[in-house]
N, CA, C and O atoms as CSV, one atom per row, in Angstrom:
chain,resi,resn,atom,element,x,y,z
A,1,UNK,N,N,36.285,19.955,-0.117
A,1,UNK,CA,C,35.821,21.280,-0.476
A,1,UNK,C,C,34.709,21.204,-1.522
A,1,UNK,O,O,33.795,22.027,-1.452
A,2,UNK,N,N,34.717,20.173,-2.594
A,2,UNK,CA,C,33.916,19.963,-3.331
A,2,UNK,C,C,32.770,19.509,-2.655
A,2,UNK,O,O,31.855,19.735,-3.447
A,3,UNK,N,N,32.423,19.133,-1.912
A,3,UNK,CA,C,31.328,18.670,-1.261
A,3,UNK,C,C,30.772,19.609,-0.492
A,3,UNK,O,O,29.651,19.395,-0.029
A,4,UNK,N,N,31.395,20.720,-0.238
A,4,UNK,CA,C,30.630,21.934,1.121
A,4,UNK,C,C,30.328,22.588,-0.398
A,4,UNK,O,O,29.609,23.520,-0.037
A,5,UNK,N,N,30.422,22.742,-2.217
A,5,UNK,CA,C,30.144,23.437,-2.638
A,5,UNK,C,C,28.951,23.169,-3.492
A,5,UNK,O,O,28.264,23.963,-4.135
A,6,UNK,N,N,28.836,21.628,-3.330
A,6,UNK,CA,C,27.785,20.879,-3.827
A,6,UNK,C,C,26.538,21.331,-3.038
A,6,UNK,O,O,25.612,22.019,-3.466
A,7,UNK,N,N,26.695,20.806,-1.792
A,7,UNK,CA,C,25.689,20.911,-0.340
A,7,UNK,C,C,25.328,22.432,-0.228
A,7,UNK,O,O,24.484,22.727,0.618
A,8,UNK,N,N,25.936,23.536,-1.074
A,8,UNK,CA,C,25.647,24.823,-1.052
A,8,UNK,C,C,24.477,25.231,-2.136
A,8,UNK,O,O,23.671,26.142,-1.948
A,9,UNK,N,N,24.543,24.188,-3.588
A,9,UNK,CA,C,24.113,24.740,-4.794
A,9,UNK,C,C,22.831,23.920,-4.396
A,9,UNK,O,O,21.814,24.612,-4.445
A,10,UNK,N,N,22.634,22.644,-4.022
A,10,UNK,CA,C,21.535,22.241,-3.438
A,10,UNK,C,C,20.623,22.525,-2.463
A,10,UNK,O,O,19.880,21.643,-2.033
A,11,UNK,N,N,20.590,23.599,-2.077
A,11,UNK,CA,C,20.089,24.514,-1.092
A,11,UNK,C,C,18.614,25.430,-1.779
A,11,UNK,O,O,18.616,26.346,-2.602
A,12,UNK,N,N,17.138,24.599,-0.896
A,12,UNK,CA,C,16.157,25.075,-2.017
A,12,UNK,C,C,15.399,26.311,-0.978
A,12,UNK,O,O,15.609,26.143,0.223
A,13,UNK,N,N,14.713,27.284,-1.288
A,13,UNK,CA,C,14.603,28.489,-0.353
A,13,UNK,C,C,12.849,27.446,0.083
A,13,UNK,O,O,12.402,26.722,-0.806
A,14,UNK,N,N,12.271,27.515,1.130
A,14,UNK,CA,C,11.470,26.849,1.929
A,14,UNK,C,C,9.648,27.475,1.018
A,14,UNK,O,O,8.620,27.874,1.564
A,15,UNK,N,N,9.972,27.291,-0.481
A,15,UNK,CA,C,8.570,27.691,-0.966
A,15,UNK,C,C,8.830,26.535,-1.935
A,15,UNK,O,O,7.791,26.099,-2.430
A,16,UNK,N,N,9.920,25.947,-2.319
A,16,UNK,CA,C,10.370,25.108,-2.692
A,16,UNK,C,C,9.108,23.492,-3.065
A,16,UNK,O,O,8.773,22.785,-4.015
A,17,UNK,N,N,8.861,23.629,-1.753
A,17,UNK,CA,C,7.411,22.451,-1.812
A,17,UNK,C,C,6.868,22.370,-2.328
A,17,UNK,O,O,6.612,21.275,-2.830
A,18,UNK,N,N,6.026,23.849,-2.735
A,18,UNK,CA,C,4.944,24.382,-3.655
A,18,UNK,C,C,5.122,23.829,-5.378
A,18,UNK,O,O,4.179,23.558,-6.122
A,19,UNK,N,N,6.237,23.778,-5.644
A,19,UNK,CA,C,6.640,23.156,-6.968
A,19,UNK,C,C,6.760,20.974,-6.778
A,19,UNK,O,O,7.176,20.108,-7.548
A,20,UNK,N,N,6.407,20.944,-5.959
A,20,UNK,CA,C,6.604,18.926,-5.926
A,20,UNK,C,C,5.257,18.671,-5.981
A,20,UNK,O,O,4.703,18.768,-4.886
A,21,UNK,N,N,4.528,18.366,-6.939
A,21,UNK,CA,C,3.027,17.903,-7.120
A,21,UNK,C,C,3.316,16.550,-7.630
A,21,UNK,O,O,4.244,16.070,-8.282
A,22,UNK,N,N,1.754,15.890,-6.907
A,22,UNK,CA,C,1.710,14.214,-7.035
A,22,UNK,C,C,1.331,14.168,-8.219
A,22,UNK,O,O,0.190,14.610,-8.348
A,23,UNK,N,N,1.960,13.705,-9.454
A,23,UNK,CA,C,1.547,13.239,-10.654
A,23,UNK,C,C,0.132,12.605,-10.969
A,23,UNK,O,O,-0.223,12.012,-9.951
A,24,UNK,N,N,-0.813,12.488,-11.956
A,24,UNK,CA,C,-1.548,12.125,-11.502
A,24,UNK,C,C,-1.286,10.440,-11.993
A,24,UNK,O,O,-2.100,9.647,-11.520
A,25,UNK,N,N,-0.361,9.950,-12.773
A,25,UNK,CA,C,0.061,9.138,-13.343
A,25,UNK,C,C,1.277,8.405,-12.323
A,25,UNK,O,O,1.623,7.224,-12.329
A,26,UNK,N,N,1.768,9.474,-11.496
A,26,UNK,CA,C,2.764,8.800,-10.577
A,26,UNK,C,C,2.049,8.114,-9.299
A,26,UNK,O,O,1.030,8.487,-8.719
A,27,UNK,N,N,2.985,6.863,-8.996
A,27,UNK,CA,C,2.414,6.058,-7.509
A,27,UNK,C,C,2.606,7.285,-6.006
A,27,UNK,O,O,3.037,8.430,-6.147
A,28,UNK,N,N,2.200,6.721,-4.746
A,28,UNK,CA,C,2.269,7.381,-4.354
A,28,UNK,C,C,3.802,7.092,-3.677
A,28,UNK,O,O,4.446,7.997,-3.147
A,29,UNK,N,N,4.130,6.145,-3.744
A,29,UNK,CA,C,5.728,5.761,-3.392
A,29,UNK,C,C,6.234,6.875,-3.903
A,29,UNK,O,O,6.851,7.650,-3.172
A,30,UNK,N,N,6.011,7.185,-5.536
A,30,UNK,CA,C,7.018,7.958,-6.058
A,30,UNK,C,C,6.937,9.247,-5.464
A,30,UNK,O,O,8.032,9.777,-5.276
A,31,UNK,N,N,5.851,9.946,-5.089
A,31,UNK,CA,C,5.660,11.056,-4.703
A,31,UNK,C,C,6.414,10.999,-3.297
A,31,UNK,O,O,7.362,11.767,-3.130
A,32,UNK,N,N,6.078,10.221,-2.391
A,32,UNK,CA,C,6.922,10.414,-1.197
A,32,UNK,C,C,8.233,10.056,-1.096
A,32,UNK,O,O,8.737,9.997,0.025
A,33,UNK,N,N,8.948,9.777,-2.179
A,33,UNK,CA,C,10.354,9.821,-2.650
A,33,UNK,C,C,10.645,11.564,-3.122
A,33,UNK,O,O,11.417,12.311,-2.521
A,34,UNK,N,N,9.891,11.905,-4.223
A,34,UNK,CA,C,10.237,13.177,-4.511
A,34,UNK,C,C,10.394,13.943,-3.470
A,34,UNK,O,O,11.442,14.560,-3.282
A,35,UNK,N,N,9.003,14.016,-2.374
A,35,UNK,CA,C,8.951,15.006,-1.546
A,35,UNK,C,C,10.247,14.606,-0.165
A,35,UNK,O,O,10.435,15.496,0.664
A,36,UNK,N,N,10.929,13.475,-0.046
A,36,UNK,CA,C,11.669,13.478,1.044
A,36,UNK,C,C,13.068,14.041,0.709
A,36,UNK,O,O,13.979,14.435,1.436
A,37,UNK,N,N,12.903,13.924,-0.974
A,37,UNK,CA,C,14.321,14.646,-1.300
A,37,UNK,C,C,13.738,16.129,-1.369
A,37,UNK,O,O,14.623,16.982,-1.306
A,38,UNK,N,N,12.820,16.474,-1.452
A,38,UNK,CA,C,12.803,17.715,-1.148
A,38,UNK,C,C,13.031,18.604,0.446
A,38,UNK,O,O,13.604,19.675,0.645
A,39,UNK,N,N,12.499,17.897,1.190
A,39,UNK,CA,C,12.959,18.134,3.028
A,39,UNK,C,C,14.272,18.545,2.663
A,39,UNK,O,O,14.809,19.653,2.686
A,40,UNK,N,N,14.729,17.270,2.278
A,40,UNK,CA,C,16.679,16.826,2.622
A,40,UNK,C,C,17.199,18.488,1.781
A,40,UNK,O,O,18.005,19.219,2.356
A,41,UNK,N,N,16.670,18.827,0.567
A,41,UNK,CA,C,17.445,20.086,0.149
A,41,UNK,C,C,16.652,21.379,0.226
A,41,UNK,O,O,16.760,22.357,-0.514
A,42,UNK,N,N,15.798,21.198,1.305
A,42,UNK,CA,C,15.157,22.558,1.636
A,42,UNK,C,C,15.833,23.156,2.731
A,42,UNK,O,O,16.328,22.491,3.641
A,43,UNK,N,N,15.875,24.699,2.653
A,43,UNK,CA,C,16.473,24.935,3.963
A,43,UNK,C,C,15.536,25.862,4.919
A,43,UNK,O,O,14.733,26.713,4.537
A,44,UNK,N,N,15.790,25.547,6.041
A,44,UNK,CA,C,14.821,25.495,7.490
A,44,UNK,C,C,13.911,25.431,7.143
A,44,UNK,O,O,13.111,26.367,7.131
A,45,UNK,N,N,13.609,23.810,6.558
A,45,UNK,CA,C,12.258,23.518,6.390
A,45,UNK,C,C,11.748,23.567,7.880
A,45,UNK,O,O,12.569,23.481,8.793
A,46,UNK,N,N,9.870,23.760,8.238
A,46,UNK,CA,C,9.196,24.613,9.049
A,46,UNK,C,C,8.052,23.035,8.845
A,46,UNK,O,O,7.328,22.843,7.868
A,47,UNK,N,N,8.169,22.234,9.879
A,47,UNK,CA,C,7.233,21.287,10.255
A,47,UNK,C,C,6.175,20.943,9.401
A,47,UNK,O,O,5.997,19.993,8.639
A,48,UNK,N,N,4.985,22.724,9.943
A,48,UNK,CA,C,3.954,22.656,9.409
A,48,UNK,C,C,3.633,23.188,7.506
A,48,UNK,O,O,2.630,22.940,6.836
A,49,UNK,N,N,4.668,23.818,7.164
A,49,UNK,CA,C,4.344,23.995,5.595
A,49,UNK,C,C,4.862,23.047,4.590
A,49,UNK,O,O,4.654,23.114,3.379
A,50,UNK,N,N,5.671,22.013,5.312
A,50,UNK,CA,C,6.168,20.570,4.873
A,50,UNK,C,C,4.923,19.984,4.636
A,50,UNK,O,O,4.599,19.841,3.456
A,51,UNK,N,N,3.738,19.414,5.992
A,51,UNK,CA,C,2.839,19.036,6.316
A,51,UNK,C,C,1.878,19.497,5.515
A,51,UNK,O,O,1.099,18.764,4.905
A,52,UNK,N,N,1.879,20.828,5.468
A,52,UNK,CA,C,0.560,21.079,4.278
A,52,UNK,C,C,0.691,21.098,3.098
A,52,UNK,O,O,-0.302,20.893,2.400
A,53,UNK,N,N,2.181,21.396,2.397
A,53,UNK,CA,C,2.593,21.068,1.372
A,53,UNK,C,C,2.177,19.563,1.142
A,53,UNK,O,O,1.359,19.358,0.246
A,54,UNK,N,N,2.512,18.818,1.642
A,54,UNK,CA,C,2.108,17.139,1.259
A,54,UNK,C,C,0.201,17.078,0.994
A,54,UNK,O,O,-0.459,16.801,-0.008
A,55,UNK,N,N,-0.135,17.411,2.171
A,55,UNK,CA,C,-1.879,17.072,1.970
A,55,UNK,C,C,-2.186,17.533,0.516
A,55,UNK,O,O,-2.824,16.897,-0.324
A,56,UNK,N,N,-1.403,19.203,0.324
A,56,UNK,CA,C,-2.328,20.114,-0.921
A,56,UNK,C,C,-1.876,19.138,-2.215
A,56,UNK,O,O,-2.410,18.917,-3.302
A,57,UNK,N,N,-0.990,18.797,-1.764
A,57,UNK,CA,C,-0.343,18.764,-3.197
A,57,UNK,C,C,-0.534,17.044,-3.577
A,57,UNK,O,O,0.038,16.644,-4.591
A,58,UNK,N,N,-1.027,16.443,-3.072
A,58,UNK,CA,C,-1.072,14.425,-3.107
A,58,UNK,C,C,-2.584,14.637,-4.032
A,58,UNK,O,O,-3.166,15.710,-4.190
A,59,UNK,N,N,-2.903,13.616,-4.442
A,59,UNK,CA,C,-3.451,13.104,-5.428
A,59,UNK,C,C,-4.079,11.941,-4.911
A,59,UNK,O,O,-4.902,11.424,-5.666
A,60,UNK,N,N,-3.855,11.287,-3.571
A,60,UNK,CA,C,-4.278,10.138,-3.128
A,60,UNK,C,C,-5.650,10.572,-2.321
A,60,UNK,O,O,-5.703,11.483,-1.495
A,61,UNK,N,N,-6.455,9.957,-2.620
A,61,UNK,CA,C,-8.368,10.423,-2.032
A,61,UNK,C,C,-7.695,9.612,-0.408
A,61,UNK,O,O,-7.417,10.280,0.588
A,62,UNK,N,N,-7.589,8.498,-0.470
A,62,UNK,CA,C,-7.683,7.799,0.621
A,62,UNK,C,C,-6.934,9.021,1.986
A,62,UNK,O,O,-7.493,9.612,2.911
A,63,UNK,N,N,-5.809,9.001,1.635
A,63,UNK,CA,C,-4.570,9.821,2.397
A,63,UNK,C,C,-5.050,10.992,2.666
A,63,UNK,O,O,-4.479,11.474,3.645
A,64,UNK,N,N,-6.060,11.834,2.110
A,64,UNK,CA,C,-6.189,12.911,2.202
A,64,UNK,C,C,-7.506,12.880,3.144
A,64,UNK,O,O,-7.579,13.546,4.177
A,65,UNK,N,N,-8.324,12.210,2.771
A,65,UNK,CA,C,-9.395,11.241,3.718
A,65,UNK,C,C,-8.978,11.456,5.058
A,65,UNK,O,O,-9.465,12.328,5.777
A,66,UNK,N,N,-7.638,10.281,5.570
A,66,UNK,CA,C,-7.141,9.787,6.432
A,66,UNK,C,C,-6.935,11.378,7.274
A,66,UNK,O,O,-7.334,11.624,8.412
A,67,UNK,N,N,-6.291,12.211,6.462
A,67,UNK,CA,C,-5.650,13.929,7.095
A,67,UNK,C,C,-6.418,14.595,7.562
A,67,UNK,O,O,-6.047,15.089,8.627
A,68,UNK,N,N,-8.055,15.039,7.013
A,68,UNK,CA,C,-8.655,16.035,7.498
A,68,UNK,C,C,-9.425,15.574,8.970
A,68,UNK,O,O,-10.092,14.604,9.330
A,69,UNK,N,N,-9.065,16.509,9.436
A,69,UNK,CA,C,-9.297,16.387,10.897
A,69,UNK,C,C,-8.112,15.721,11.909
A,69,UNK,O,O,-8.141,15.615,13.135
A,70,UNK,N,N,-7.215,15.371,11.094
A,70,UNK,CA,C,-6.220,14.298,11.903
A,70,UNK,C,C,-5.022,14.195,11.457
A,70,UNK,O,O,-4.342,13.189,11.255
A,71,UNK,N,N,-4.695,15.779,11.248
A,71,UNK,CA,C,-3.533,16.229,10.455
A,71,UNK,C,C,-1.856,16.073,11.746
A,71,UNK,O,O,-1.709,16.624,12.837
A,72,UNK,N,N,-1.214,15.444,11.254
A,72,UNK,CA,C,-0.507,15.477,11.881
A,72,UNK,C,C,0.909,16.724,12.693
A,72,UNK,O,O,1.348,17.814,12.325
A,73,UNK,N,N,1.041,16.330,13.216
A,73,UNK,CA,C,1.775,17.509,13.811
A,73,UNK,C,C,3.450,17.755,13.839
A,73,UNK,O,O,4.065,18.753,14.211
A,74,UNK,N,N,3.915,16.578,13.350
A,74,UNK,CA,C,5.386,17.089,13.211
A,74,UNK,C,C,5.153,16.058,11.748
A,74,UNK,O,O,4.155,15.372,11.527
A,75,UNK,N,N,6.773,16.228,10.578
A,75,UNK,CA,C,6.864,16.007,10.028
A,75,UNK,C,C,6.903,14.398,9.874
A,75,UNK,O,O,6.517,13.665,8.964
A,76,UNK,N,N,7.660,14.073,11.404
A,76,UNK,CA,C,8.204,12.437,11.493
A,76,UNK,C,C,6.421,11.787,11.314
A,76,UNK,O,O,6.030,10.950,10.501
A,77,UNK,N,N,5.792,12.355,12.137
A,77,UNK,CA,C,4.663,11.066,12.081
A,77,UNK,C,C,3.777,11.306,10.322
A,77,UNK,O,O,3.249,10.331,9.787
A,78,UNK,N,N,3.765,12.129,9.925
A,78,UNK,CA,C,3.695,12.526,8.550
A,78,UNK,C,C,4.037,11.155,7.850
A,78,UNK,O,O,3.421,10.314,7.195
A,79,UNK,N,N,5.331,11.345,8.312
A,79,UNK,CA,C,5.834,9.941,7.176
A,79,UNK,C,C,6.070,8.424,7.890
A,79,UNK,O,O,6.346,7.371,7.315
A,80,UNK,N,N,5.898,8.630,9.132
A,80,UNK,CA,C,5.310,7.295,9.949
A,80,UNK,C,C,4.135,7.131,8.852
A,80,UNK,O,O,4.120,6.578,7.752
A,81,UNK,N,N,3.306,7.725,9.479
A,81,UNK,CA,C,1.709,7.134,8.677
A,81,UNK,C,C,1.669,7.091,7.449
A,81,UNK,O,O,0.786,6.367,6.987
A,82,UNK,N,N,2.526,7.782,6.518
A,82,UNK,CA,C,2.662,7.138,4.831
A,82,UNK,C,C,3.178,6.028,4.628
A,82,UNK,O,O,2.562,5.169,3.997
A,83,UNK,N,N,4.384,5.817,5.109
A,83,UNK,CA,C,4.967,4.750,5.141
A,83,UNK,C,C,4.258,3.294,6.252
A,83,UNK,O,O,5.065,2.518,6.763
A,84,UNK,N,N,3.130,3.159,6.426
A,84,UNK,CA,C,2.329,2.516,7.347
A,84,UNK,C,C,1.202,2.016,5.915
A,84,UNK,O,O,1.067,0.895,5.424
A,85,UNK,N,N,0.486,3.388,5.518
A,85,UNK,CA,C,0.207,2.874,4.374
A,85,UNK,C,C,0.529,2.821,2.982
A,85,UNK,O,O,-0.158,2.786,1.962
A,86,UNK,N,N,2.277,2.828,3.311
A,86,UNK,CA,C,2.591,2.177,1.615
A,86,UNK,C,C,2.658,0.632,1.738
A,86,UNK,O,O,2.551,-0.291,0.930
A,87,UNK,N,N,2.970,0.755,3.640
A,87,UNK,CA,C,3.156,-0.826,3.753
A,87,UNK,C,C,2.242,-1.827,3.538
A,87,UNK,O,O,2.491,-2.954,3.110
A,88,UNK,N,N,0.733,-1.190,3.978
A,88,UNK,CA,C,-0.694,-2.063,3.557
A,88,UNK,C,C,-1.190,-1.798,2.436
A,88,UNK,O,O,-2.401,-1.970,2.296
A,89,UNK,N,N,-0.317,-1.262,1.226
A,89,UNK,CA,C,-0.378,-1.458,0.029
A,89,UNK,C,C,0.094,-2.495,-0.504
A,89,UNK,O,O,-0.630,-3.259,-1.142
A,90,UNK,N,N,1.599,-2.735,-0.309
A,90,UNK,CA,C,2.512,-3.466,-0.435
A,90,UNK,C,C,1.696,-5.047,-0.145
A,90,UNK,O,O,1.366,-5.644,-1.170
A,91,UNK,N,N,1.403,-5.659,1.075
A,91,UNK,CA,C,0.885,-6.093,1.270
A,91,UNK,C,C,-0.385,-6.781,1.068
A,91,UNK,O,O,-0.596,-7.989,1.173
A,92,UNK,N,N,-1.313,-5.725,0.724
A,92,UNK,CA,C,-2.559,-6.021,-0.197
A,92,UNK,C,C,-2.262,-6.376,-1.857
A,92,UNK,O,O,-2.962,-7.229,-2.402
A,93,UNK,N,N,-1.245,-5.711,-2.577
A,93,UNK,CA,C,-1.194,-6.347,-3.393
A,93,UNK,C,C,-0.186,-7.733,-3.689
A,93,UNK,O,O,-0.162,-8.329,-4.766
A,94,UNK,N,N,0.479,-8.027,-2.705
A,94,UNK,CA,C,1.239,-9.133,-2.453
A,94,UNK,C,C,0.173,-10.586,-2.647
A,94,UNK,O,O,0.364,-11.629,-3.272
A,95,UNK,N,N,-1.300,-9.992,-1.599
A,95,UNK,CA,C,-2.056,-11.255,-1.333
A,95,UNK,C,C,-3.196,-11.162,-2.799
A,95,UNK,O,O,-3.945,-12.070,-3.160
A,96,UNK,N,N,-3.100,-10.316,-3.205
A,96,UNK,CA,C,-3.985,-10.267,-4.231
A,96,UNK,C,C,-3.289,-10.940,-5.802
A,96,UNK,O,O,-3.886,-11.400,-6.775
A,97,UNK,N,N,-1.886,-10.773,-5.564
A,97,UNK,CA,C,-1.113,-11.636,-6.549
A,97,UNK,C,C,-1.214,-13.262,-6.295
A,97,UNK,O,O,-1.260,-14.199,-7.092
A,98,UNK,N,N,-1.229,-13.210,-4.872
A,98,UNK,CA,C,-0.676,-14.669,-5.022
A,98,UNK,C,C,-2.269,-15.256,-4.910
A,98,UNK,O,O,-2.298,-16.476,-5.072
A,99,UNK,N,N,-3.512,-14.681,-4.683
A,99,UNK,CA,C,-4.639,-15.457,-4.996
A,99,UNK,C,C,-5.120,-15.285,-6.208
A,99,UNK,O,O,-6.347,-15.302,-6.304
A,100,UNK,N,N,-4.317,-15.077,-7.433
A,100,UNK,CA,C,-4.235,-15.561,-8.956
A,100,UNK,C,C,-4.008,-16.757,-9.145
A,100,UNK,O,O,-3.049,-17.157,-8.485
A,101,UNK,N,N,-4.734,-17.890,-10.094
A,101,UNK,CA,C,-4.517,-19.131,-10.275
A,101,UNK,C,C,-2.990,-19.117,-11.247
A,101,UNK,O,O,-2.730,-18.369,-12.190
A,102,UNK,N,N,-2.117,-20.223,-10.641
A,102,UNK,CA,C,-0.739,-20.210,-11.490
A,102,UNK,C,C,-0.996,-20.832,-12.862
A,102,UNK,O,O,-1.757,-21.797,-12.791
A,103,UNK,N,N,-0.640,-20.588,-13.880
A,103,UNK,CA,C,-0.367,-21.114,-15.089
A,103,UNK,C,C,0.639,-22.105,-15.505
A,103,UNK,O,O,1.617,-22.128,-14.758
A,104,UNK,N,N,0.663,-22.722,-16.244
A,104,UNK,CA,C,1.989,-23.262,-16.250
A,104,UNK,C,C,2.338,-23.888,-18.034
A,104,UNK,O,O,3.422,-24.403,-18.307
């Protein structure tokens, strides 16, 4: 019972988005952490104001670059393609660490 009363108080009305802005100090990992817990406690979140909520509100030039004109259309590929390039972040700075000379 405690749990259907939890899952009740967490319940955010679908303008909710409008308040999750990309820090300008925060990564963008962190931002697409904030905003997926925001989906999860929005209710009948609506595809496309998810979708534009993210573009308006990010802070990333590249990502926003990547959107105009080629905005996606459901939420899933939204975060396909973030998570595509958090991965060639991840990655780029992986190889950029390890072509530092080691110290010892």
């Amino acid at each position: 019972m405690s749990h259907f009363f939890a899952n009740k108080t967490l319940q955010q009305p679908p303008t909710y988005f409008i308040t999750i802005h990309d820090g300008t100090s925060e990564s963008l990992r962190d931002y697409v952490c904030k905003f997926n817990v925001a989906t999860m406690i929005t209710k009948g979140v609506i595809d496309e104001w998810a979708i534009q909520a993210f573009i308006i509100e990010t802070t990333h030039q590249y990502l926003i670059y990547i959107y105009i004109g080629n905005t996606p259309s459901k939420l899933l590929i939204l975060h396909e393609m973030v998570h595509k390039l958090l991965k060639g972040d991840e990655v780029r700075n992986v190889h950029v660490d390890s072509s530092a000379p080691i110290t010892r």
